[in-house]
N, C-alpha and C positions, 0 to 999 in steps of 0.2 A: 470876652477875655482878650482878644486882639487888641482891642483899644487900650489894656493893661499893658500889652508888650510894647504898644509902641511908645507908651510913656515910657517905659523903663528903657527901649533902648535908645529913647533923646535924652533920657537924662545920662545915662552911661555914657553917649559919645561926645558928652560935654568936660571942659577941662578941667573941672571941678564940680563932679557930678553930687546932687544933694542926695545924701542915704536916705533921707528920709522921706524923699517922696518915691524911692525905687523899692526901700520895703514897703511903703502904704501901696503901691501899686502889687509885689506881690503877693501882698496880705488880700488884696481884695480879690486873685487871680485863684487865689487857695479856698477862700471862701467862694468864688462861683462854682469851682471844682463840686467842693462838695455839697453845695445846692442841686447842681448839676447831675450828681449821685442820685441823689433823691427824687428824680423828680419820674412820675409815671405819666407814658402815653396818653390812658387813657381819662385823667385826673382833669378836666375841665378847671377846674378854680386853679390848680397848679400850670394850667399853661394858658389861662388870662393874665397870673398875679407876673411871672415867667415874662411875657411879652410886654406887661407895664412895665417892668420895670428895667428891659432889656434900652430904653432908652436913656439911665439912669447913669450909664457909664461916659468917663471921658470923653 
């Protein structure tokens, strides 16, 4: 989710920041959130599927 924030705050301290890739960034910060909800310790396939794809981001 960091890699979200910091897209959004290079776009924001740009002079004419594109909306559209600060809400795709927080749309996807709200979608890890509640992935992130869901997910159990002890869930093996939920923290293989969790760590593939932990590289997925910006």
């Amino acid at each position: 989710m960091g890699a979200y924030s910091a897209v959004i705050a290079t776009e924001e301290a740009k002079a004419a920041p594109d909306e559209s890739v600060i809400e795709a960034a927080r749309a996807a910060q709200n979608r890890l959130a509640r992935e992130r909800e869901g997910l159990r310790s002890l869930d093996r396939e939920q923290i293989a599927a969790a760590r593939a794809l932990r590289g997925a981001c910006p």
